[in-house]
C-alpha angles and dihedrals in degrees: 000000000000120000131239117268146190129212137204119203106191124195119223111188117201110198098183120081121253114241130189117286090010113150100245089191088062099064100039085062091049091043090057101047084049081057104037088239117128125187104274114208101275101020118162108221113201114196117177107239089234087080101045088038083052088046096049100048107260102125096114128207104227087191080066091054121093115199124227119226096260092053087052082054094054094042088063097056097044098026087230117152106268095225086049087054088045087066101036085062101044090049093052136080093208133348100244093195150339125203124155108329098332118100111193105198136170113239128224090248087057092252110143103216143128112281103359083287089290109160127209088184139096077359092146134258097301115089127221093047133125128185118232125203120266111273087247116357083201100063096043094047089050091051088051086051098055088033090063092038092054096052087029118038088222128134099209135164114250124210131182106200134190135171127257145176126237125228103216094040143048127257135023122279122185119250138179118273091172136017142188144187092009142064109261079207134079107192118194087172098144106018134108128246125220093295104043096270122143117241113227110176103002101132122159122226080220090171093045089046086057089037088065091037089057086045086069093064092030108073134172102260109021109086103244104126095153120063123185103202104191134200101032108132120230141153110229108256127180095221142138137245084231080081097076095033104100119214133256091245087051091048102097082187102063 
């Protein structure tokens, strides 16, 4: 039987803005000696991907971007800037669906979500930029990882988070686009449930479930894109996020 647990979500504002190649590990330490908060052993640190996609040089200069005739095509029918469509394609494995304005791909990294994930939000000052996803979420939550546990000794749990839509509900909730040093997976296969009964599919999207946690303190417009969220108990665990996307020959819906 699990025991009962209680968990921390703890809000770091960064008040700088990430440039490329800045060191985002930098100014989460600083951010938590300005606050008198320290890395605790099993920590879950949420970092919103817009800081590690501005550190890695995905802020993208639309005025740079030259659309192809297809993407002009599209653009007529969504009023969508063209050079914002040319991106949205080329970031994309496949376009799911268009209707209205809206365009559902499929992004290279096999998330199902509205525009590749490309924001036109908290960009920065400069107009006429977007921010792609990180290349592979993965791979920059696990350097983060080794990057803390180097300056700090700490084994803790790394998540990259992002906001999506859902296609059944109403509103956005933040989930994880990249995870490390932990399962992204809670499995309960096997086990019995509160009345003896084998459980037979029952499997918990555990990083999308902190993901959304860290999205309460995060806010839009308030400058916390780093949340610690504390006292939830994992095993560390070198995984992917490609563990909780589900396949287009397991999607009934494509």
């Amino acid at each position: 039987m699990d025991e009962f647990i209680n968990i921390q979500v703890i809000p770091i504002p960064i008040q700088d803005d990430i440039n490329n190649g800045d060191d985002v590990v930098d100014f989460i330490i600083k951010s938590l000696k300005e606050k008198s908060e320290s890395l605790q052993k099993n920590d879950v640190v949420v970092i919103t991907h817009k800081i590690i996609s501005k550190a890695e040089g995905k802020n993208i200069d639309l005025t740079k971007v030259v659309p192809s005739e297809e993407s002009k095509k599209i653009s007529s029918y969504t009023g969508k800037d063209p050079r914002l469509i040319e991106l949205i394609t080329s970031e994309s494995n496949e376009i799911v669906k268009i209707e209205r304005d809206i365009i559902i791909t499929e992004t290279k990294h096999g998330f199902v979500c509205a525009n590749s994930g490309i924001d036109t939000s908290n960009v920065g000052k400069i107009s006429n930029h977007v921010i792609l996803l990180p290349d592979d979420p993965d791979e920059s939550a696990r350097k983060i990882r080794n990057d803390i546990i180097s300056r700090t000794n700490l084994r803790v749990g790394v998540i990259i988070s992002d906001t999506f839509g859902r296609p059944f509900r109403k509103g956005q909730i933040n989930i994880a686009i990249g995870v490390a040093g932990m399962d992204p997976i809670k499995s309960y296969i096997g086990k019995t449930d509160m009345y003896g009964n084998i459980l037979r599919v029952t499997e918990i999207a555990v990083a999308d479930e902190i993901a959304s946690a860290a999205e309460l303190v995060m806010g839009k417009s308030s400058r916390v894109p780093v949340t610690i969220v504390r006292g939830y108990d994992f095993t560390s665990y070198d995984s992917s996020i490609s563990k909780i996307t589900r396949s287009k020959k397991d999607d009934l819906f494509r």
